[in-house]
C-alpha positions in Angstrom: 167.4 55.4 76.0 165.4 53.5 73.5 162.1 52.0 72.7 163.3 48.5 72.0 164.9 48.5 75.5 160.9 47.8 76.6 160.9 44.7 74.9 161.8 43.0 77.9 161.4 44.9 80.9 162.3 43.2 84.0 162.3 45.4 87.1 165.1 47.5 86.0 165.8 51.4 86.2 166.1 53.6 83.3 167.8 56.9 83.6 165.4 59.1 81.7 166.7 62.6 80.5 169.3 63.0 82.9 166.7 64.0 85.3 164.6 61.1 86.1 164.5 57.5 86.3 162.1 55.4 85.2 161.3 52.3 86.9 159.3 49.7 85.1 157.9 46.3 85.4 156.2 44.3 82.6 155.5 40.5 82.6 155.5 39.0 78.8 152.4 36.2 79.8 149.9 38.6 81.6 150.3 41.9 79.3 151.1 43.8 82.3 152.8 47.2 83.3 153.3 49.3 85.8 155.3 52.2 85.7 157.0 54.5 88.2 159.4 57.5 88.2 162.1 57.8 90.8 164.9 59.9 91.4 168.2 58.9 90.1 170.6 59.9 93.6 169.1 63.0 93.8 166.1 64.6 95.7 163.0 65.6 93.8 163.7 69.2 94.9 167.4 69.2 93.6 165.7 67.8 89.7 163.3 70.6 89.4 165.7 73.0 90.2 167.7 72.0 87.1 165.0 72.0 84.7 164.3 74.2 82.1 162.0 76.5 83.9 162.1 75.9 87.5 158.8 77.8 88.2 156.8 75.2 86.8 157.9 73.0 89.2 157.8 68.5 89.3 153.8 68.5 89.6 153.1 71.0 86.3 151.2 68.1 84.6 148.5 67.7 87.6 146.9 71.2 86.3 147.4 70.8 82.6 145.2 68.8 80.2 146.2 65.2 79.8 146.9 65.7 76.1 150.1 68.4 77.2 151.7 66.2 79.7 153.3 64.0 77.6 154.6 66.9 75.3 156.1 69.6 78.3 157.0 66.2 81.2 159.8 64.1 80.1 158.5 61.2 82.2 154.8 61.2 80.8 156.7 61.5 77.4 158.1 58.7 77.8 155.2 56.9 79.7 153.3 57.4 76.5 155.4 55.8 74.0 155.8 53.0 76.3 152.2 52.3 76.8 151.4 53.6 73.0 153.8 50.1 71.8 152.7 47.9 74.2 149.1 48.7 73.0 149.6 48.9 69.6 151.7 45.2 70.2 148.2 43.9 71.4 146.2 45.5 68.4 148.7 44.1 65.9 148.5 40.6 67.5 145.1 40.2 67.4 144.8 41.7 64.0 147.1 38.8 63.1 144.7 36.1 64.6 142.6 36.6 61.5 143.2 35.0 57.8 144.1 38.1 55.9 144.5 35.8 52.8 140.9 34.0 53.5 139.3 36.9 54.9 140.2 39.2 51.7 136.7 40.1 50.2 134.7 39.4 53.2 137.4 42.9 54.8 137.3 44.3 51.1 133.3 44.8 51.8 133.6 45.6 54.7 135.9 48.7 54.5 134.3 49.8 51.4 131.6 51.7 53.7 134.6 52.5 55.9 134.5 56.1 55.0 131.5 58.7 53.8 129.8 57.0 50.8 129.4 59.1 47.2 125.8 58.8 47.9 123.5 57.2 50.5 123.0 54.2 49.8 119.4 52.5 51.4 119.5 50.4 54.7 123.9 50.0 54.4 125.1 53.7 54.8 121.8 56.0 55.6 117.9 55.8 56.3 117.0 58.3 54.3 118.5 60.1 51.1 120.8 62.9 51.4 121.6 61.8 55.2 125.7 61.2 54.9 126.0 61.0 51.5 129.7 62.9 50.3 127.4 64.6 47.0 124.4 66.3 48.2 123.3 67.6 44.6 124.4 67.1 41.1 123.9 68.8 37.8 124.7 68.0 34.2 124.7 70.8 32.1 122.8 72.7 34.4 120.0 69.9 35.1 119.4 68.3 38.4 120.5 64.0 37.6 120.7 61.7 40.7 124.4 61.7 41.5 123.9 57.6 41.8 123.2 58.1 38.2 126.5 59.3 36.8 128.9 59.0 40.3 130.5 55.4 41.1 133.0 55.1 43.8 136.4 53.9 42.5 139.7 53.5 44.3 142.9 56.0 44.0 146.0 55.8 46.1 145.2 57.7 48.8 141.7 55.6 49.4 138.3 56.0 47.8 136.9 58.7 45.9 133.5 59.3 43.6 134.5 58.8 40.2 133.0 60.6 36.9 133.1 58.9 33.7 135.0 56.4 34.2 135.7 53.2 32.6 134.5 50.0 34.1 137.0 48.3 36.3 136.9 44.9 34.7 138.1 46.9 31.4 141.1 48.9 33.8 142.1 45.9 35.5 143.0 42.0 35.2 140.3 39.6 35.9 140.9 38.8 39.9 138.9 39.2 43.0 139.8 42.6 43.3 137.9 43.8 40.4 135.2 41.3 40.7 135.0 43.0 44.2 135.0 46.6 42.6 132.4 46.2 40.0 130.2 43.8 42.6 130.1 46.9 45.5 129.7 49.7 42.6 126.5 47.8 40.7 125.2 46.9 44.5 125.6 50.6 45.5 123.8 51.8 42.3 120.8 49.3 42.9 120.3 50.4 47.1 120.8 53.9 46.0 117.8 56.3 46.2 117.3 57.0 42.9 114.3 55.9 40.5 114.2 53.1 39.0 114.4 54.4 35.4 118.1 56.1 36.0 118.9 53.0 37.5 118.7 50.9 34.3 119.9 53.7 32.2 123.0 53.9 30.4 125.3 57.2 31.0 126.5 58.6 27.7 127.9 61.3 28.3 128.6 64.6 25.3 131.3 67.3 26.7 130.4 70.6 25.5 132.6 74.3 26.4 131.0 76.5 29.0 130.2 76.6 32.8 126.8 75.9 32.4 127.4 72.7 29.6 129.7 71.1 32.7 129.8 69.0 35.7 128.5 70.9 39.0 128.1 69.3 42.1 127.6 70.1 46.0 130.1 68.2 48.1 129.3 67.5 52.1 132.7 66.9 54.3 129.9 65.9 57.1 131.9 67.0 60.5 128.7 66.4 61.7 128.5 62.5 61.1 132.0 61.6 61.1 134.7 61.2 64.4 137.1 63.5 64.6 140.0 60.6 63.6 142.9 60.5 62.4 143.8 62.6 59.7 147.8 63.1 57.8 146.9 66.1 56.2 147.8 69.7 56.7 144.7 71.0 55.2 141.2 70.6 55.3 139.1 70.1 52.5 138.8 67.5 49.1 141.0 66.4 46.6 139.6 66.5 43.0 141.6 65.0 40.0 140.8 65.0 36.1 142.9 62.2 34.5 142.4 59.9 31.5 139.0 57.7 31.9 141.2 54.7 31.5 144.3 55.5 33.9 144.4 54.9 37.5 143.3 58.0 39.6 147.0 58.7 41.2 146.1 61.7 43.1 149.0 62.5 45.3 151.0 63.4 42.1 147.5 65.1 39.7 145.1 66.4 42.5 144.6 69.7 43.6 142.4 71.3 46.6 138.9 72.5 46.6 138.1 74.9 49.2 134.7 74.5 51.4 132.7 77.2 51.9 133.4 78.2 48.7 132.3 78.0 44.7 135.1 76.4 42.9 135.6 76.9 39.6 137.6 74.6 37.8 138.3 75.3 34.2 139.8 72.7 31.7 141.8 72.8 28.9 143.1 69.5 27.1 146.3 68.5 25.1 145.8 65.4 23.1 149.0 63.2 22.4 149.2 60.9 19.9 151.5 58.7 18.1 151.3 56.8 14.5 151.3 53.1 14.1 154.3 53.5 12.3 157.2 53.9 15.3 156.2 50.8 16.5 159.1 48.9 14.9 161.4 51.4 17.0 163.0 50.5 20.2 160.4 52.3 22.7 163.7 53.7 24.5 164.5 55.6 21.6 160.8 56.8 20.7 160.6 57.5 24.9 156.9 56.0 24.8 154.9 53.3 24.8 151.3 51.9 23.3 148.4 51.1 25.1 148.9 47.8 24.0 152.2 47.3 25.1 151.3 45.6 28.0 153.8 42.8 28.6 155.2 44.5 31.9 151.4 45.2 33.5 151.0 43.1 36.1 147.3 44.3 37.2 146.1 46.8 34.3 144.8 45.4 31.2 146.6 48.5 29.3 149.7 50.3 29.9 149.4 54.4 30.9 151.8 56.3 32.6 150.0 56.5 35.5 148.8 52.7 35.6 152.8 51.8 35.5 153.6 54.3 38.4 151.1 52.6 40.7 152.1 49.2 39.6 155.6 49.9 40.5 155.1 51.6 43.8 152.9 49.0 45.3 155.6 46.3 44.5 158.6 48.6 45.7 156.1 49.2 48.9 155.3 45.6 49.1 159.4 44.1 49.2 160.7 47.0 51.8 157.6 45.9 54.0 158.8 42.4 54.1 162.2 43.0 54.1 161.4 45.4 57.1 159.0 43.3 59.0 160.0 39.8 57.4 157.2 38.7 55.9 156.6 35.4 54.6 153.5 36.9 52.3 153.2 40.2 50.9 150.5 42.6 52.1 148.2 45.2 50.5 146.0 48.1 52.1 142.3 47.1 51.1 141.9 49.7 48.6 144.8 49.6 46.6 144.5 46.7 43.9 145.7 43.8 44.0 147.5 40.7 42.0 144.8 37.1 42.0 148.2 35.9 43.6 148.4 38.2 46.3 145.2 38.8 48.4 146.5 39.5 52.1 145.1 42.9 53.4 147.3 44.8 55.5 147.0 45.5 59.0 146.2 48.7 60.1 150.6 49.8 60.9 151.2 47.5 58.4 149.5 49.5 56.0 150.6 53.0 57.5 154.2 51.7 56.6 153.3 50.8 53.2 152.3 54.1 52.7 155.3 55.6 53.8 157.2 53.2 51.1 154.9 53.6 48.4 155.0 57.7 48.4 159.0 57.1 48.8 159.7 55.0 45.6 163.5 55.9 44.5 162.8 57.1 40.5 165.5 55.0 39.1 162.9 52.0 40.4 160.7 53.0 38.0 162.4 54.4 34.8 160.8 51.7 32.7 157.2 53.9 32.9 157.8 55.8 30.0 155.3 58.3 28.8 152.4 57.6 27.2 152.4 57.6 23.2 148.5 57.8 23.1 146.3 59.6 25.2 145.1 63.0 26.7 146.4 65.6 29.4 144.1 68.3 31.7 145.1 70.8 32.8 142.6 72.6 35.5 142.7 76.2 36.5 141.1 76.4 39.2 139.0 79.5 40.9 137.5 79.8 44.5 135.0 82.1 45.7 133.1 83.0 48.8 129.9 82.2 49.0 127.5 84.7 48.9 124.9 84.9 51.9 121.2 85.4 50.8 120.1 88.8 51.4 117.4 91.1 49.9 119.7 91.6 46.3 120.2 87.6 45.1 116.7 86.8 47.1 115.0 84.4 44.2 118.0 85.0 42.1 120.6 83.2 42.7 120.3 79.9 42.3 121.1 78.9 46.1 119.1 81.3 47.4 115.9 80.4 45.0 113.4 79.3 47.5 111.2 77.3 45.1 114.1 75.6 43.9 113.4 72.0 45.2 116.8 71.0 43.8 119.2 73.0 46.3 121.0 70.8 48.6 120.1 70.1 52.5 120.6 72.3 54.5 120.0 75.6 52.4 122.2 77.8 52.6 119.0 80.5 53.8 117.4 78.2 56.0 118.8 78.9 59.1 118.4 82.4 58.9 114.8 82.0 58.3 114.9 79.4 61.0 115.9 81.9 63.7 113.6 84.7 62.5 111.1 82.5 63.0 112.6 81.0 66.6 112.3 84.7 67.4 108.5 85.5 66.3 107.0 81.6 66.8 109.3 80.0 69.6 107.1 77.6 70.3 106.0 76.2 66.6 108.8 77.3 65.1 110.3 73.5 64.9 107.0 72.0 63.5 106.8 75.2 61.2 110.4 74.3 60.0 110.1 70.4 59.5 106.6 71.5 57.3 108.2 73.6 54.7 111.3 71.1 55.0 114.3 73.7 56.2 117.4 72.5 57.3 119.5 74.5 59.4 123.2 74.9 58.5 124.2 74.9 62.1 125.4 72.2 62.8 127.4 70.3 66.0 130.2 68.1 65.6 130.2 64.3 65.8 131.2 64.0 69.5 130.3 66.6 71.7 133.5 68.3 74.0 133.7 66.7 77.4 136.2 69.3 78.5 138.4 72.6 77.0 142.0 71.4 76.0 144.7 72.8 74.2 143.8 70.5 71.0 140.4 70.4 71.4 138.0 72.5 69.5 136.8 75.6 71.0 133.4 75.7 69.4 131.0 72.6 69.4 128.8 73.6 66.9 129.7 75.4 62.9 127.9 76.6 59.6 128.2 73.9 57.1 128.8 76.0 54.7 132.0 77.6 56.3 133.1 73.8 57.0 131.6 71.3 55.6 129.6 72.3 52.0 131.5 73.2 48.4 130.2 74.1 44.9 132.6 72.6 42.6 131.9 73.3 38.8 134.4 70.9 36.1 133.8 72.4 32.4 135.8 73.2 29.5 137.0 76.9 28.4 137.5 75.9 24.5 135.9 74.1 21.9 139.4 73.0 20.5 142.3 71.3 21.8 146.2 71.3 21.0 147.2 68.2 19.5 151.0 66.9 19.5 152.3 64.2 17.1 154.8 61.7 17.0 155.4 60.3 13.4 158.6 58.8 11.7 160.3 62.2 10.4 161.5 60.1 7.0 161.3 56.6 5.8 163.8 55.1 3.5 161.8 55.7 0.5 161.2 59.7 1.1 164.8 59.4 2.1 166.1 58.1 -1.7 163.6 60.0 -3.3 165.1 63.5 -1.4 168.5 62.2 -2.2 167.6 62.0 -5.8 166.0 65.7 -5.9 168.6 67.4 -4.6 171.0 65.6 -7.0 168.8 66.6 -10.1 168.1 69.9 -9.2 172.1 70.6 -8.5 173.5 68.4 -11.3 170.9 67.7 -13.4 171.8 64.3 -12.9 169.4 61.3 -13.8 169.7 57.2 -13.5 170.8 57.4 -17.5 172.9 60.1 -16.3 174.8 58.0 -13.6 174.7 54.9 -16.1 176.6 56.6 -18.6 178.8 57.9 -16.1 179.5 54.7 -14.5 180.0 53.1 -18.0 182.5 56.2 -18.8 184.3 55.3 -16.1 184.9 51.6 -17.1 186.0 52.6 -20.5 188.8 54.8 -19.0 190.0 52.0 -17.1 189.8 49.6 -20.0 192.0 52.0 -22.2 194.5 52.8 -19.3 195.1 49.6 -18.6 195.2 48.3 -22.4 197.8 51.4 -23.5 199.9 49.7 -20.1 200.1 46.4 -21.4 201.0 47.6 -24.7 204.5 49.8 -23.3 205.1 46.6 -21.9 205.2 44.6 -24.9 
């Protein structure tokens, strides 16, 4: 039995599993279904006998939670796809009703606040500062700095992410509307952020220096609290971090790693600098097995050529032909975030978009064996750490620097406040919520975004969590050395070292010399003169 067979239902009976039938009805113009399982010349009592596990009987799904029936019933199985593609028809048609092509930057602003912004920005994403923002605290070599300051959001494959040090996007990518867009939402963000004016206007120069204090170290919020529980494709919960080249597209699916919350994360970096002289140029770049920054003539979006700027150039067009071939599209489609050519501006619907994904993380290699390395440029490579926190208690009291209570720099909530808030719920139950909101504590308990209506197999258990089991990391990015390796590429020998070796070894194993080989040249005439003379005179 298959899906498609629901195209065009018309009062007919399925046979469903060998066990059941499934009789449907559904009318094209009114959007209409109704669905109805039968027997299939057999009595109800004769099917349940045959199943799996008889005890259960033909009614097990009245008593179980709706989200099990369609995984341990057959029929609701099947119920569920049906209704799932006649719903997600509906969605997708009126999606289509709009002017992706028209509606492109009006979508692009749109979604850019679709997820938890790097910081709060005033009257768009929060009322107040630190309220959702994604960094709660930031430190430059060990100083507080407003993350607006030195954070910017910038796009990566896999969506959005708060981006350190990193070039303009009018210098990464082609003039078009997609980084007009970019730099537009990042400059508007910086402006409605909370920060004083003075960092606003200030430029970010930023001097690297070894040593975990002389690094980056910021508190990260995943904000269960303020976000749905929606969908989410991965296995594991937590961020993705990734330390590229300031000029290359973020690609994090292939460079990211994890960082753990609940924990300090300690990510160490050491550096390998690549380079290449001027001078291989004139060879073919598939026998060098690189290429310039400036060798650009197959960059479509990206100003420059990197490695990873190729990569993402190639899988969005691979992504982009399999969707049309697949759906037959007249126009090719890109998810918001992901850029885009000035001549193609349609954003993707929201399956259209799940099924670019699945292309674009599925691009055959031989596609794209014309990314060769990069002859220029610099690779990290993190080692990273992760460590409990540590819970304030009479030995780090003052100490520590998250348990420091005149610290006026430590994120909200504080790690000790809701300790102190339930001592004092214990001795003052009546003022302790007035006493609390003076001294400005925040508890870390916290509830989830929409509170359980009812217990369920996939549901969780608990409504309310610590943010900093959950929700809060420490992430620390420094480097270990004050040196780096640096690799090479040079022409092993030019012509002229290659005559000027020949003609060493020659003189130091022959003693010869250019008067040398002139004489010996001349010697050689002579004796060819006088052979042939001394023949012509036997002749005569």
């Amino acid at each position: 039995m298959n899906e498609s067979n629901f195209k065009n239902l018309k009062l007919t009976n399925y046979q469903l599993e060998n066990h059941f039938c499934l009789k449907a009805q559904y009318s094209n113009n009114s959007n209409q279904l109704n669905l109805q399982t039968t027997t299939c010349n057999e009595t109800l009592t004769n099917i349940c006998q045959k199943m799996a596990n008889p005890n259960l009987g033909c009614n097990v799904t009245k008593n179980v939670n709706d989200l099990l029936a369609p995984i341990i019933d057959p029929v609701e199985h099947y119920k569920f796809k049906v209704i799932s593609n006649i719903l997600k028809k509906q969605y997708e048609d009126l999606f289509n009703t709009i002017n992706k092509t028209a509606a492109y930057e009006g979508l692009f602003s749109m979604l850019w606040y679709s997820n938890l912004p790097c910081f709060d920005v005033n009257g768009i994403t929060s009322a107040f500062e630190g309220e959702k923002s994604l960094l709660r605290s930031c430190f430059w070599r060990g100083i507080a700095v407003p993350c607006a300051a030195v954070f910017s959001t910038f796009p990566t494959d896999q969506g959005m992410c708060c981006s350190f040090n990193m070039k303009a996007a009018d210098e990464i990518f082609k003039k078009s509307t997609y980084s007009k867009l970019v730099v537009q939402q990042q400059t508007e963000d910086r402006y409605g952020s909370f920060m004083d004016i003075g960092w606003k206007n200030e430029e970010k120069t930023i001097k690297v220096q070894p040593g975990v204090n002389k690094g980056l170290t910021v508190v990260i919020d995943l904000h269960n609290n303020e976000l749905d529980r929606g969908t989410v494709s991965a296995d594991n919960q937590g961020f993705t971090a990734v330390v590229t080249d300031s000029g290359s597209y973020p690609l994090t699916l292939q460079e990211g790693f994890p960082l753990k919350p609940g924990h300090y994360n300690l990510i160490g970096l050491s550096a390998t600098k690549i380079s290449a002289d001027d001078s291989i140029k004139g060879i073919e770049p598939s026998r060098r097995q690189c290429l310039f920054a400036d060798e650009n003539d197959q960059m479509k979006i990206h100003n420059k050529y990197s490695l990873s700027n190729c990569k993402l150039e190639c899988s969005i067009f691979y992504a982009q032909s399999e969707l049309q071939r697949s759906r037959g599209q007249t126009i090719p489609c890109t998810p918001w975030y992901l850029p885009a050519s000035e001549s193609i501006k349609t954003v993707c619907g929201p399956w259209e978009a799940a099924e670019f994904e699945t292309y674009f993380n599925n691009v055959p290699t031989i596609n794209c064996s014309k990314c060769l390395p990069d002859c220029d440029t610099v690779v990290y490579e993190p080692t990273i750490t992760a460590i409990p926190f540590r819970r304030c208690d009479f030995r780090n009291l003052g100490v520590s620097k998250l348990c420091d209570f005149e610290n006026r720099f430590l994120p909200k909530p504080q790690i000790w406040a809701r300790q102190v808030m339930e001592a004092l719920n214990a001795t003052l139950p009546n003022n302790m919520p007035l006493v609390a909101t003076q001294l400005g504590f925040v508890s870390s308990k916290r509830s989830y975004a929409i509170p359980l209506l009812q217990p369920g197999a996939f549901n969780f258990f608990d409504e309310t969590y610590d943010a900093y089991d959950k929700d809060l990391a420490v992430a620390s990015f420094y480097f270990r050395k004050t040196s780096i390796i640096e690799l090479k590429t040079d022409i092993s020998q030019t012509w002229i070292e290659f005559f000027s070796v020949i003609g060493g070894l020659l003189g130091l194993c022959i003693g010869m010399s250019i008067v040398t080989i002139i004489e010996l040249f001349w010697l050689c005439c002579r004796i060819v003169k006088n052979s042939w003379m001394s023949a012509s005179s036997r002749k005569m």
